[in-house]
C-alpha positions in Angstrom: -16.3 6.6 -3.0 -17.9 5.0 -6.2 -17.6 1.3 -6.8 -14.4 1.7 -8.8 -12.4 3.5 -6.2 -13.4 1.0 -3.7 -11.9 -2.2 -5.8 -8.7 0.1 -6.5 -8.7 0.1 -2.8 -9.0 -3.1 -2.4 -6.5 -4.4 -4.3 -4.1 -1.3 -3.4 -4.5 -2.8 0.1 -4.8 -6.2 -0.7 -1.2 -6.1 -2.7 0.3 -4.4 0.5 -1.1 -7.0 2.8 1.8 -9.3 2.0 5.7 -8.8 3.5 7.5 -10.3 0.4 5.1 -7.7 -1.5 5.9 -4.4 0.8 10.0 -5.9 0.6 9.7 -5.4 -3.4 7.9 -2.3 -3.3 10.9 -0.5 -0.6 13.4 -1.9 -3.3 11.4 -0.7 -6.5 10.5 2.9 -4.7 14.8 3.0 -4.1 15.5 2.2 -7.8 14.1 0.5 -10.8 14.7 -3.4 -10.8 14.9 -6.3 -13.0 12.1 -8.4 -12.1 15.2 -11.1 -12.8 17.1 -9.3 -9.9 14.2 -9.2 -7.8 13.8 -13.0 -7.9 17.5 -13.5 -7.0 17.0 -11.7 -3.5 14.2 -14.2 -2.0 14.2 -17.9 -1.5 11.4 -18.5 -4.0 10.9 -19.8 -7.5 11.1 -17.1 -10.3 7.6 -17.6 -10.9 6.6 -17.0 -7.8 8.3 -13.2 -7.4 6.7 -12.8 -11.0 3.2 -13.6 -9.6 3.9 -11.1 -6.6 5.2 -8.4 -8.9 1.8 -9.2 -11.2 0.0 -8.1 -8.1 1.4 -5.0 -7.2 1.6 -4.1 -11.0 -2.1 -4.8 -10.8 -3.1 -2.3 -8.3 -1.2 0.4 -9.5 1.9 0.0 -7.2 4.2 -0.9 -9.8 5.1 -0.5 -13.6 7.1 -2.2 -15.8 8.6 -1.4 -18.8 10.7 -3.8 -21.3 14.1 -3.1 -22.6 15.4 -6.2 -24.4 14.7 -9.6 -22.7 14.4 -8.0 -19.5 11.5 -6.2 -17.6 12.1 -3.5 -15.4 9.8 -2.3 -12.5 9.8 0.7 -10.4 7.8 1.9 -7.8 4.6 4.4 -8.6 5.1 6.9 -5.8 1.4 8.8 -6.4 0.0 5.2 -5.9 1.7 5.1 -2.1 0.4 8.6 -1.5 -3.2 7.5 -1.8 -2.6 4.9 0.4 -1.2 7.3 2.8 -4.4 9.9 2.1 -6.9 7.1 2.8 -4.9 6.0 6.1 -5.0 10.0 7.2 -8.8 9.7 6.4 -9.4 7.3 8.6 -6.7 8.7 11.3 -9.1 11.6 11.2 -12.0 9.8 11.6 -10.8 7.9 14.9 -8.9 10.9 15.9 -12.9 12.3 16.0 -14.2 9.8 17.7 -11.5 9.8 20.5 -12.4 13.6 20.7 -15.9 13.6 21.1 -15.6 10.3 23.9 -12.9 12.6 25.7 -15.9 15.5 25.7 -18.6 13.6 27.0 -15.9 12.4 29.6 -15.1 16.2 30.5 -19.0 16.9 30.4 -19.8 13.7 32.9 -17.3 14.9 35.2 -18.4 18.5 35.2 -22.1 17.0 35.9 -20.4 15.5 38.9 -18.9 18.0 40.7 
């Protein structure tokens, strides 16, 4: 990973790190929004929903589009599923790990007997 990817990643996770974030994201991924009707579903000033929306609009999560006063959002999809591929990377990785402990394990034991 270049230096570029790794600040995507950041902010992908960094936008994800926060519940009221992941809660707008399931209802964006289910159906384009009104950031207008998002704000009306938490206990938290307008501005404060915009500034969440900003974040995950930021890192790719999210994209908005304006008809009239209003702006819409909906959920980017392909931005998830490179979240998903890096989490399967390191799955892998650990996954590795686990299986090369459980081999030296198996080859101690063998030693043993």
């Amino acid at each position: 990973m270049n230096g570029d990817d790794e600040d995507r990643t950041d902010a992908l996770f960094r936008a994800l790190s926060d519940r009221t974030r992941r809660d707008i994201m399931r209802r964006v991924l289910a159906g384009e929004h009104s950031v207008t009707a998002l704000a009306a579903k938490y206990e938290m000033s307008f501005a404060a929903v915009q500034k969440h929306v900003a974040v995950l609009e930021k890192a790719g999560l999210i994209t908005k589009r304006r008809i009239g006063r209003e702006h819409l959002a909906s959920g980017e999809v392909t931005a998830l599923w490179s979240v998903a591929a890096m989490l399967t990377e390191l799955e892998q990785v650990w996954r590795g790990r686990i299986g090369r402990i459980d081999e030296l394990i198996a080859f101690d034991s063998l030693q043993e007997d």
